[in-house]
Every structure is written in C-alpha cells, then in structure tokens.
Backbone bond lengths (Angstrom), bond angles and torsions (degrees), N, CA, C in turn:
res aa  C-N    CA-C-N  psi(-1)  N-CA   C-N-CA  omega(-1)  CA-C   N-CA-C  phi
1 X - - - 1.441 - - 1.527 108.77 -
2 X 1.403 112.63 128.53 1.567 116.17 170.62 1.622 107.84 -79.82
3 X 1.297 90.95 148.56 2.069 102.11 152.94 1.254 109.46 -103.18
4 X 1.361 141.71 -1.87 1.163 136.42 161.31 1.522 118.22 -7.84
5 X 1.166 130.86 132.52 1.571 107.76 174.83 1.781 96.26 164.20
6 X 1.247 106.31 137.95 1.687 126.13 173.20 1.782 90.88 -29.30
7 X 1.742 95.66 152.65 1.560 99.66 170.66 1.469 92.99 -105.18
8 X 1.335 100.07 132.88 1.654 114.92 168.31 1.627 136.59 -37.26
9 X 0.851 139.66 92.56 1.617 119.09 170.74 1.099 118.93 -9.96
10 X 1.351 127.46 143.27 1.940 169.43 170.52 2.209 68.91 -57.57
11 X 1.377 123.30 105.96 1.210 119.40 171.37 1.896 105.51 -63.51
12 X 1.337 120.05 -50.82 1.465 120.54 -159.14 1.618 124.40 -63.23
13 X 1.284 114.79 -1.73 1.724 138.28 -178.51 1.867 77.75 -91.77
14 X 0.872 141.81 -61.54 1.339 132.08 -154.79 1.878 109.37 -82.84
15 X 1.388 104.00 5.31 1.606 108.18 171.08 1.721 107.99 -75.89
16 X 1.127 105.51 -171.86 1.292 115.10 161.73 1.564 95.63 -89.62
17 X 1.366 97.52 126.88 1.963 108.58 143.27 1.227 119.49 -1.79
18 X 1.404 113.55 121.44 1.366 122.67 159.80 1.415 103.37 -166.72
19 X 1.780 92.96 150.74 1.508 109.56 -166.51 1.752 103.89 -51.93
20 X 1.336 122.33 -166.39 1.433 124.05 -167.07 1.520 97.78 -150.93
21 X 1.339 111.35 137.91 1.384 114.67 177.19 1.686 101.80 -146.91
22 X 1.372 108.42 -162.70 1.468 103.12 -142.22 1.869 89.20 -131.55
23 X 1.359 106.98 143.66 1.653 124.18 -160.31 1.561 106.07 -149.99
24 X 1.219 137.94 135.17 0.941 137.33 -147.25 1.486 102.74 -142.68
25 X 1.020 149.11 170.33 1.699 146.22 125.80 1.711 127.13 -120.13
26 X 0.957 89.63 -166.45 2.022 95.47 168.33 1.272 97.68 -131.34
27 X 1.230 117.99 -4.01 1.521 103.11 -159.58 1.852 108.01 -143.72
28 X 1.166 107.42 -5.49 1.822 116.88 156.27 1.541 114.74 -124.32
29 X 1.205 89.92 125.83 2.040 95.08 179.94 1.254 87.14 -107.62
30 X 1.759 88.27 149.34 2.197 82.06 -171.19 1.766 102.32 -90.60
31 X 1.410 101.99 144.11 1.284 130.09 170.18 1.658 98.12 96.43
32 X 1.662 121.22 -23.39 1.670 100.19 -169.94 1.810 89.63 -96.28
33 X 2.022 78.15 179.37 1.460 98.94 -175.52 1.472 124.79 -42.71
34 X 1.209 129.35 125.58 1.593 119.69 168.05 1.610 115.80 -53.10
35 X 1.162 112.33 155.08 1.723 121.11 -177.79 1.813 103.15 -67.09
36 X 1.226 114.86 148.98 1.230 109.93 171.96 1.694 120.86 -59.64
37 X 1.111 127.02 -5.06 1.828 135.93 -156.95 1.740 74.87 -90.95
38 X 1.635 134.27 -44.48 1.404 110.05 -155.53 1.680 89.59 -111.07
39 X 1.171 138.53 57.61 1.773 150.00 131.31 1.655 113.52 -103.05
40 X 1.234 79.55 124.32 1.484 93.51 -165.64 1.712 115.70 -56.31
41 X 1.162 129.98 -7.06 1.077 148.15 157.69 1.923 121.30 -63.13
42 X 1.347 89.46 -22.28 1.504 75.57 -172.10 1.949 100.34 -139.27
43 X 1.754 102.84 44.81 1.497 103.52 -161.60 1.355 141.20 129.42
44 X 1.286 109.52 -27.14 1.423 108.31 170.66 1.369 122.12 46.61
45 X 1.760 108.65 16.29 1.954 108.45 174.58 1.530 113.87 -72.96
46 X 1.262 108.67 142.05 1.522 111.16 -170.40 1.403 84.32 -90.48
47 X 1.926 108.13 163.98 1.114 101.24 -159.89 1.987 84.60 -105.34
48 X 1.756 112.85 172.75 0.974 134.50 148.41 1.472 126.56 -13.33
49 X 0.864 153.75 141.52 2.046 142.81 -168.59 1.253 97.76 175.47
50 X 1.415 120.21 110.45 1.213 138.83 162.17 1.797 109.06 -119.18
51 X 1.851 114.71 153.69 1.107 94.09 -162.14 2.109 93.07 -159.03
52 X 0.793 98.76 158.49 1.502 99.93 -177.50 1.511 126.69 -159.83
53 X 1.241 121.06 160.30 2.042 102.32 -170.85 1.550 104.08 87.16
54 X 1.584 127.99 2.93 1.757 97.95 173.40 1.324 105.27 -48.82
55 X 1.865 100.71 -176.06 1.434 105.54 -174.31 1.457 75.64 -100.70
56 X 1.888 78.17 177.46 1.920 99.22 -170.88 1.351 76.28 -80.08
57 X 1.469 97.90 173.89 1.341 115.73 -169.52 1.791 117.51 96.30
58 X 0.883 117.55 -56.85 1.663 153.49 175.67 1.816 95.27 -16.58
59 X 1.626 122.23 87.90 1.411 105.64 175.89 1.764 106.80 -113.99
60 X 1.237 117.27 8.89 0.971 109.37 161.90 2.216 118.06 -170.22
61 X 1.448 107.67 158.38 1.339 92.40 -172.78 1.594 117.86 -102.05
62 X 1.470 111.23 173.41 2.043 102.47 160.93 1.400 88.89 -131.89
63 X 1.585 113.85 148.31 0.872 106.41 164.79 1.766 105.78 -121.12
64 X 1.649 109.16 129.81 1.466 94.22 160.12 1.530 120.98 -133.32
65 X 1.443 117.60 174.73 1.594 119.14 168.01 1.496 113.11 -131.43
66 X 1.232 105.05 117.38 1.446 134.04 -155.56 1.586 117.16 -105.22
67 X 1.234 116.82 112.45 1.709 102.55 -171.50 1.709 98.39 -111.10
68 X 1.022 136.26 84.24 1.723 144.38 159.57 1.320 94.68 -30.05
69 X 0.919 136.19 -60.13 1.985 136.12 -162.25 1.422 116.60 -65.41
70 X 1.188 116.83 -13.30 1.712 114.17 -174.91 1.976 96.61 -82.48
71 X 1.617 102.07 135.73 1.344 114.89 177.40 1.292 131.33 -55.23
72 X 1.716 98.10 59.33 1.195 93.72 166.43 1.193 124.93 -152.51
73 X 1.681 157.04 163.75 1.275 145.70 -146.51 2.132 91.73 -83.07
74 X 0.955 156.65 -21.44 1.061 147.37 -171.35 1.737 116.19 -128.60
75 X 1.367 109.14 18.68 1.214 127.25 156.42 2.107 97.18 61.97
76 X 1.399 126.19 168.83 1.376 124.89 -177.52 1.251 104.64 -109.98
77 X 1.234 103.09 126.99 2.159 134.02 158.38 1.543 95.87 -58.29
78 X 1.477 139.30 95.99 1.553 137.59 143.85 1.181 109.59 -69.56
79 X 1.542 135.30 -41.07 1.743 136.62 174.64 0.906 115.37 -153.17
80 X 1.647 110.39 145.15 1.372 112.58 174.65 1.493 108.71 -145.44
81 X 1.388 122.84 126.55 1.845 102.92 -157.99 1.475 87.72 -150.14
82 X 1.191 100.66 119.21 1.817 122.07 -155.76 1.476 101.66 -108.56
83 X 1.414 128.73 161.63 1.436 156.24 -162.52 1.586 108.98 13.84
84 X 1.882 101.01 73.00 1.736 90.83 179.42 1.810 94.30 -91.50
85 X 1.461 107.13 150.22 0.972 113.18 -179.21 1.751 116.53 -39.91
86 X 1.283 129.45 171.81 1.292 137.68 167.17 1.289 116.93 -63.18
87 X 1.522 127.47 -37.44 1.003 130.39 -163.74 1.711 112.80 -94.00
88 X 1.445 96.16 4.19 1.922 94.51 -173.77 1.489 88.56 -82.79
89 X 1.351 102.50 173.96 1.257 120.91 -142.49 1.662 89.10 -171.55
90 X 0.932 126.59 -36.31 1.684 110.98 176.79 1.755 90.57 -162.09
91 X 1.380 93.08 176.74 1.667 128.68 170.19 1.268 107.90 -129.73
92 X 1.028 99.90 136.26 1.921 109.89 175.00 1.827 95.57 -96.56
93 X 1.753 87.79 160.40 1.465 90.88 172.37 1.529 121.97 -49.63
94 X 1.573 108.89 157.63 1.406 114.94 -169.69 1.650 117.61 45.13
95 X 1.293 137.62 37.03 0.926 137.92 146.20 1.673 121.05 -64.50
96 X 1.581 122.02 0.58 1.126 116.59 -169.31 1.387 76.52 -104.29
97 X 1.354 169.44 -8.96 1.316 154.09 -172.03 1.476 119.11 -57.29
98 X 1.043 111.95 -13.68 1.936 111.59 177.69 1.538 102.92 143.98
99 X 1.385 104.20 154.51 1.646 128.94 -170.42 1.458 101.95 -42.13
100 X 1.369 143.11 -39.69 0.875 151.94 -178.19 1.513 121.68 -56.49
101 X 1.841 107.58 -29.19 1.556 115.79 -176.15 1.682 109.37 -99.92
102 X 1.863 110.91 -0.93 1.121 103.97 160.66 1.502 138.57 -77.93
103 X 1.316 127.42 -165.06 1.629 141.26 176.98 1.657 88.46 -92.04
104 X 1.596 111.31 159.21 0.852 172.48 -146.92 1.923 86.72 -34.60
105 X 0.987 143.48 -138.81 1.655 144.09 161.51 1.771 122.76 -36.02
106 X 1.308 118.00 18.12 1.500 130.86 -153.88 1.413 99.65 -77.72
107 X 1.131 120.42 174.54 1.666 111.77 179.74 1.497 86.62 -176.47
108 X 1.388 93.26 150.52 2.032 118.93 168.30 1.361 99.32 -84.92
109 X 1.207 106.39 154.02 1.700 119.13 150.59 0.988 102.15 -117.16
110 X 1.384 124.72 155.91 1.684 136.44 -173.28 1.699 106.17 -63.55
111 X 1.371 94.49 130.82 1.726 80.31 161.27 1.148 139.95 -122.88
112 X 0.919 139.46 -159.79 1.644 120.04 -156.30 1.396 111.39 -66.46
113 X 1.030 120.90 -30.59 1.814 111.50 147.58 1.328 144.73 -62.63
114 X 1.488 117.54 21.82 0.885 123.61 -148.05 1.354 161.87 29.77
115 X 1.190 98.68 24.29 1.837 108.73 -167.28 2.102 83.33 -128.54
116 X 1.935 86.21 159.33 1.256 95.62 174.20 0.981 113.65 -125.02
117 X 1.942 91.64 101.09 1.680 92.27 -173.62 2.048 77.06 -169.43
118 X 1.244 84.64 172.34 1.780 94.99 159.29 1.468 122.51 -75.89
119 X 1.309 108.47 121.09 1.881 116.79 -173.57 1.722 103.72 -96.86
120 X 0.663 121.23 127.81 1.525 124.54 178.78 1.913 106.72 -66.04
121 X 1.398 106.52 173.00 1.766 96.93 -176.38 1.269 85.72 -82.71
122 X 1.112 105.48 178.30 2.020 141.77 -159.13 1.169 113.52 163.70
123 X 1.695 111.64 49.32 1.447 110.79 151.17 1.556 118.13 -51.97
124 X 1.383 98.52 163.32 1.548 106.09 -165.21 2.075 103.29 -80.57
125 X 1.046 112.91 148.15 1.664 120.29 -164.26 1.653 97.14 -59.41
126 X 1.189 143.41 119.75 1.304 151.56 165.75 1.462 103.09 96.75
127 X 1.261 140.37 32.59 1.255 149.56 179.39 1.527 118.79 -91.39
128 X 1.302 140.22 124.16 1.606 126.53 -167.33 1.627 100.35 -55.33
129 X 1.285 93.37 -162.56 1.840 90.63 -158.82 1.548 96.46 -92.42
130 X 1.469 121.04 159.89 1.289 112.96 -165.48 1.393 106.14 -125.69
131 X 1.330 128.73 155.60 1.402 127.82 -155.23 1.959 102.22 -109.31
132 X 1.170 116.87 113.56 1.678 114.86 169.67 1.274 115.55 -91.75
133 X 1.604 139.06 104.56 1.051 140.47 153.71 1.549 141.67 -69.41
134 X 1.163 110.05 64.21 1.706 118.32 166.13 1.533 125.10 -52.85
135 X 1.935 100.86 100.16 1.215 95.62 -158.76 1.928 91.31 -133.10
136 X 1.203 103.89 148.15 1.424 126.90 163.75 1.227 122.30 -127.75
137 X 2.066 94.86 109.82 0.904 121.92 170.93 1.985 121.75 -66.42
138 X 1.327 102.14 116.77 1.790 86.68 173.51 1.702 106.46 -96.36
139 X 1.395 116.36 125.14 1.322 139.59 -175.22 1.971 108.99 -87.61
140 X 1.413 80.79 128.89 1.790 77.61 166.03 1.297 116.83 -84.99
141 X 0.975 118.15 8.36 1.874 108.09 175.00 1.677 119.77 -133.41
142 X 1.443 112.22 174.49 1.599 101.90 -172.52 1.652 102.44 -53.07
143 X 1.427 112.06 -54.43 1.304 119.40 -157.53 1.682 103.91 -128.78
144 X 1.310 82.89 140.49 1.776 94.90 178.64 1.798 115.76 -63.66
145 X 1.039 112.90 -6.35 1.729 128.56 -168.36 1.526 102.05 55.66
146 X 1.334 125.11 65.12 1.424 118.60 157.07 1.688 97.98 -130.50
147 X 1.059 92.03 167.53 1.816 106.91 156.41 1.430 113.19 -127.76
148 X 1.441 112.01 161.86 1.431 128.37 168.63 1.426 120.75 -4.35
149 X 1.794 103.55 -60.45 1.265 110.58 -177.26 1.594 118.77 -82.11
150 X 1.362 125.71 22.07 1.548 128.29 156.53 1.536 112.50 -78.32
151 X 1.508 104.76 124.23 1.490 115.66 151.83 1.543 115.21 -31.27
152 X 1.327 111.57 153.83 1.355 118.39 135.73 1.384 147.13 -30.75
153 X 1.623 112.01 -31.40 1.172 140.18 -126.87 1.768 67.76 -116.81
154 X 1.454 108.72 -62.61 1.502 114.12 -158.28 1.451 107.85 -70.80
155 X 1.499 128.14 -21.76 1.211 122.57 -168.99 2.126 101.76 -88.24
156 X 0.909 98.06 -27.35 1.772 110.94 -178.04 1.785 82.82 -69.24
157 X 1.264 117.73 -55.09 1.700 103.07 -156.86 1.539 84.77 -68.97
158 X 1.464 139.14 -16.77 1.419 113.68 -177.70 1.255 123.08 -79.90
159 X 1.653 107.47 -30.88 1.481 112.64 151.58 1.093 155.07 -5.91
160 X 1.489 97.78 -68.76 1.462 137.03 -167.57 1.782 101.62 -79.20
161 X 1.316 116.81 1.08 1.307 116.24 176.66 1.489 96.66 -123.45
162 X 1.468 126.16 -50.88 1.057 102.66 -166.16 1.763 126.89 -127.95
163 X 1.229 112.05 58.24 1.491 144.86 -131.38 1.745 83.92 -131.96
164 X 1.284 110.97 107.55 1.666 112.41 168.71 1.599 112.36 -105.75
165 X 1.399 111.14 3.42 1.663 112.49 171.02 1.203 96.54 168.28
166 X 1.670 110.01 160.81 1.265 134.62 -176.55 1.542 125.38 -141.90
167 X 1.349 102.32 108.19 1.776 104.93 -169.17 1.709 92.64 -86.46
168 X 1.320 108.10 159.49 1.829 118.36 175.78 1.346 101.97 -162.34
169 X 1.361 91.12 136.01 2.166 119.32 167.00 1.496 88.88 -129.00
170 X 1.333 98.01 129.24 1.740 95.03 159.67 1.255 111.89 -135.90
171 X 0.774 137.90 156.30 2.181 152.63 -146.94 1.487 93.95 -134.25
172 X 1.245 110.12 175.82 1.281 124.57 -165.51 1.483 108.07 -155.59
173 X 1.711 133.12 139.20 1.427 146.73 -149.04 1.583 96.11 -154.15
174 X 1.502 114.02 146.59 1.221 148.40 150.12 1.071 121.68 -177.70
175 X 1.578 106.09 153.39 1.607 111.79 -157.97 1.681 85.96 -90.10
C-alpha cells in the first residue's frame, strides 16, 4: 500500500480571521526539522513556547500542535492544553507532560493518542515529511467552556468562535 497523496493545506488560512501575534521557541525553528526530544520515539518533550503581542482583550490561552500531514481525513491532535491563564507568556520545556506541569487552572485534552499530555511526531516510516503546528490561540474569555473530556475536534470548533489571534512556529518530521 502507498501513502502517496497531495500535501495538505497550511489548515489556519482556512479559519476564520484572527489578529496575529508573535511566538517564539528554543527548540522549533519554523519550517526546519524538530529536535529529536519532541519525536515520540525518543521522548515526547514538548518543546519551549514563548509568545508576545496578544490582542487586548486576550483573557485566556490554548495551546495546540497540529500535524495536517498524517494519513488521515482529519489530520493528528499531538497537544492540546486549554485555559492557560492570561498572564502566561511562555511554557518551558516539557510542560506538555500532564496537568500538573501547567499554569494556574490549565488542563490537556487527550490527543489523538490518547494520553493527556504532549505526544511527540510519529509519522508513519517512509511517509513525506510532515508539518507540526505549535500554535497559541489568544481567547476572549476566562475559559474556553470545555473540560478534559472534549476532543480535539471540539476544542478547534470552540476556537473558531472565540479565538482573537493566533501565533504559529511549525517544525517539520520524517523518519
């Protein structure tokens, strides 16, 4: 069986509008390879994310990392880490390890691997190269209205309403 197949659209041009602000790391340069610490093979550490410029308004963040390129019609959830306070401003490494390594009331939702935590990439072995999007959402409200047990699927549709900007670094994986 081939994976042969069109490379997906940059998903966040196809959102609704939102202002743009500025996100940084130590540990994803945008467009090159991710470090081996965030492939799930060698660690699963989320990387570094510092970020600055939300819009006013901005009372709380999401953070996720999004791979569009994995073979499948709804692309793979690696993280998703919901109601960080207003005032964060970054994550240190391995902050995706569990509720415990977040800011102030913050919480994971499971991701497409089922665990709630940050999954490192694990494109499939001979797969074109796959795109990781580390993105922080700035939220107009305290809380996104999900809990723990929301999909991926459900926290993006919460987004899409109440999402006043979106900073992005995205890295790049193949085996």
């Amino acid at each position: 069986m081939s994976l042969d197949r069109p490379v997906t659209p940059d998903p966040y041009p196809l959102l609704p509008a939102a202002a743009t602000f500025t996100v940084t790391s130590d540990d994803v340069t945008d467009g090159a390879p991710l470090k081996d610490d965030q492939v799930n093979a060698h660690g699963d550490t989320s990387p570094q994310l510092s970020w600055s410029g939300a819009p006013e308004g901005t009372r709380s963040f999401v953070v996720t990392c999004f791979d569009p390129d994995a073979p499948t019609p709804s692309g793979f959830w690696h993280w998703v880490a919901v109601d960080l306070p207003a005032d964060t401003t970054s994550l240190s490494v391995g902050a995706g390890a569990g509720d415990d390594s977040l800011p102030g009331d913050a919480f994971h939702v499971r991701n497409d691997g089922g665990g709630l935590n940050f999954m490192g990439a694990a494109p499939p072995e001979g797969d074109q190269v796959h795109r990781y999007f580390f993105v922080v959402h700035a939220v107009g409200q305290d809380t996104l209205g999900v809990d723990a047990s929301a999909s991926p699927a459900v926290v993006s549709f919460n987004l899409a309403f109440k999402t006043l900007g979106r900073a992005i670094v995205h890295g790049t994986y193949q085996h």
